[in-house]
C-alpha positions as CSV (number, residue, x, y, z in Angstrom):
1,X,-74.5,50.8,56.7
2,X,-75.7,52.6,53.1
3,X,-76.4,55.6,54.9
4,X,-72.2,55.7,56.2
5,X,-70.8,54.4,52.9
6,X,-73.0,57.2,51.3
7,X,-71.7,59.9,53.6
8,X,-67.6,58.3,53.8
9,X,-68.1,58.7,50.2
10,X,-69.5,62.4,50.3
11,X,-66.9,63.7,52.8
12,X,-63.6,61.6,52.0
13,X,-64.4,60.2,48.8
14,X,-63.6,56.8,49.7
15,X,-65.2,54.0,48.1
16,X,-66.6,51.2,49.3
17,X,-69.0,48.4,47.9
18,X,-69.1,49.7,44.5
19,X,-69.8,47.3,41.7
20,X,-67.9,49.6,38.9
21,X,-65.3,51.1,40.8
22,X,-62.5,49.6,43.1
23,X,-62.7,49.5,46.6
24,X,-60.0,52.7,47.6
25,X,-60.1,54.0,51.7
26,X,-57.5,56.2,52.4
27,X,-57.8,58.3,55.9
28,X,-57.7,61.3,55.6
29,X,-54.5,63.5,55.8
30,X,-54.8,66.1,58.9
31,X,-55.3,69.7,57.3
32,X,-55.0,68.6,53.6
33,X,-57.3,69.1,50.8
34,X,-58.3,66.1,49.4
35,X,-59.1,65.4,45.2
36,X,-60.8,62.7,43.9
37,X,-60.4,61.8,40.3
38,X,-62.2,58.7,38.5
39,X,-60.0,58.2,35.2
40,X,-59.4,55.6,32.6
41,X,-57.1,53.3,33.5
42,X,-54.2,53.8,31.3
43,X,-50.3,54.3,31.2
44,X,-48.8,57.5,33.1
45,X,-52.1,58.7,34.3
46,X,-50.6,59.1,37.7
47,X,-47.8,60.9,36.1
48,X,-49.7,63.0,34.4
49,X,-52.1,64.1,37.9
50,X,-48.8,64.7,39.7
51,X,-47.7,66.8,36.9
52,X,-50.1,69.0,37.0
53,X,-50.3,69.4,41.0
54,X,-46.3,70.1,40.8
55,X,-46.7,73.2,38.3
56,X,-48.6,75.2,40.7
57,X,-46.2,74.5,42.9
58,X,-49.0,71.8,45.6
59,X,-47.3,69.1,47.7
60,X,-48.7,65.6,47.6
61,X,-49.6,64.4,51.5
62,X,-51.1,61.2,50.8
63,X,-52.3,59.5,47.6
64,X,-53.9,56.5,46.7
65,X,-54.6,55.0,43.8
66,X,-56.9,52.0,42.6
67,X,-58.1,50.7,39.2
68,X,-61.2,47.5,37.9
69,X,-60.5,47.2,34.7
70,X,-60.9,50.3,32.8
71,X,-61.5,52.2,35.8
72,X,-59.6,53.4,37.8
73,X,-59.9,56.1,41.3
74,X,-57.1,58.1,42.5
75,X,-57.6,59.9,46.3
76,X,-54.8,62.5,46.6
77,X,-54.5,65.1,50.2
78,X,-52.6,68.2,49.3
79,X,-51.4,69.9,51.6
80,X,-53.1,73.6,52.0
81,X,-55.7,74.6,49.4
82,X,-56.1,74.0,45.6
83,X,-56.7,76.5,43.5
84,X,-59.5,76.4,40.7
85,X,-56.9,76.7,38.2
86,X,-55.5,73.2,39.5
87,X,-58.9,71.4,39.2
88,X,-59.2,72.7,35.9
89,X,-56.1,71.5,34.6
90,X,-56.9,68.1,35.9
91,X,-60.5,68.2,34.4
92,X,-57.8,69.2,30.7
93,X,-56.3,65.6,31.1
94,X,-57.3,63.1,28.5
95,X,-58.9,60.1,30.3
96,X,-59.9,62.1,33.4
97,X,-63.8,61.4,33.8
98,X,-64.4,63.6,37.0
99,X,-62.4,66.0,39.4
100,X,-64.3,66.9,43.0
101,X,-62.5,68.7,45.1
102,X,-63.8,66.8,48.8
């Protein structure tokens, strides 16, 4: 059971069983890159990540996003690729901890 929450968390990002961060499963989105994002929990967080998908012009499949307390997780499928440039700008927004690109 470790072993496949270990490995759904290496190639999906989903989270499960965690005693910091909240439990967030989304399937995955046929074709779609997906981007995982651990953040602060705080006001227009979302807003801001969309935001910054929308300037280079990426389309939101499938997103999903859960918080515990300060924490929170956001699982996003774009459809087609993401460019470096896009992770980056992510990685620029105050409150993001980490950006992996799954």
């Amino acid at each position: 059971m470790v072993a496949d929450t270990l490995r759904d968390f290496l190639e999906n990002g989903n989270v499960r069983n965690s005693v910091n961060f909240p439990e967030a499963v989304l399937p995955r989105t046929a074709g779609a890159t997906r981007i995982a994002i651990a953040n602060e929990n705080v006001p227009n967080m979302v807003g801001q990540i969309s935001t910054a998908l929308a300037t280079d012009k990426l389309n939101i499949a499938d997103l999903l996003n859960k918080s515990r307390g300060d924490l929170a997780y956001t699982l996003i499928d774009i459809d087609g690729a993401v460019p470096e440039q896009t992770i980056k700008r992510l990685r620029d927004i105050e409150g993001v901890l980490t950006v992996r690109r799954v």
